[in-house]
N, C-alpha and C positions, 0 to 999 in steps of 0.2 A: 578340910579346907579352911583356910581362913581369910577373911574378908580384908581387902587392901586399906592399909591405915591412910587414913588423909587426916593432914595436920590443919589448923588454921589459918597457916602458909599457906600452901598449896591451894586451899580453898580460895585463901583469899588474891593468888597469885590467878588462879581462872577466873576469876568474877571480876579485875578489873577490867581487863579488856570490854570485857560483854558492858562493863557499866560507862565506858567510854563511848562504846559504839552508840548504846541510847544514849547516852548525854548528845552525842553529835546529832542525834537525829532529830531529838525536843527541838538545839537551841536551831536546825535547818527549816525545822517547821516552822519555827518563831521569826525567823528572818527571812523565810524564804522569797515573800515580797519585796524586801529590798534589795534581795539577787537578782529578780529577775528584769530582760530587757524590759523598755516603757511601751513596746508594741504586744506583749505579750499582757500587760496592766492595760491595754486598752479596752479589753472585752469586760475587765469585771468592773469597770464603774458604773456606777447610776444615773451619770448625769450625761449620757449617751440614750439613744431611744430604744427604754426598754417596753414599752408598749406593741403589741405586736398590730395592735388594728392602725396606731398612729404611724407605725412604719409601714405599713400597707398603701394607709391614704398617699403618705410622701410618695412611693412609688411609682401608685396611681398617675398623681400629678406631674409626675416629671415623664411617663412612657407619656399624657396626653400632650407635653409639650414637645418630645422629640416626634411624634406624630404630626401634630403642627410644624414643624417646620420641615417634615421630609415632605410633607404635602405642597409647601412652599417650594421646595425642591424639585420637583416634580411637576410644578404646574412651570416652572421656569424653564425645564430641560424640553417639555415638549410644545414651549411656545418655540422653541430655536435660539443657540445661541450665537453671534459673529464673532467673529475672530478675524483681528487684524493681526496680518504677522507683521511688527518693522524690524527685526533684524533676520537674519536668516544663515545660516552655517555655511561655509562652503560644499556644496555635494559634490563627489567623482565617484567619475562613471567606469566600470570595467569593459573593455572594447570584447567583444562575441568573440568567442574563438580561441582566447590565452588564457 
């Protein structure tokens, strides 16, 4: 049996491809941040709060103010509230029967 001859050709006719595809994939790494959307670039900056205890307190602070104000809300609904109607739709009535 004898072993199939590969030229320089040939060799080098398979290996470009293969050297195109990683050439494509470096230069997609290298640029792949200025591909991508700016809501997808939002999560990796730093000047966003990357502290996790300081995004805690914020939290904190903002469930104790929407607490406050549903308490507000609620001391209001069951002091009562009036209601003037001044305009009013026309109502019709369906007569019993038809």
């Amino acid at each position: 049996m004898t072993a199939p001859v590969t030229t320089p050709r040939k060799s080098l006719a398979a290996l470009t491809p293969a050297a195109l595809v990683l050439a494509g994939v470096l230069a997609g790494s290298l640029f792949s941040d200025a591909l991508r959307p700016a809501a997808a670039l939002a999560q990796e900056k730093g000047d966003s709060m990357t502290n996790a205890l300081e995004q805690r307190k914020v939290m904190i602070d903002k469930l104790t103010s929407i607490n406050d104000r549903m308490t507000k809300i609620e001391s209001a609904l069951s002091s009562g509230i009036k209601v003037k109607v001044t305009e009013m739709p026309a109502v019709t009535m369906k007569e019993a029967g038809k």
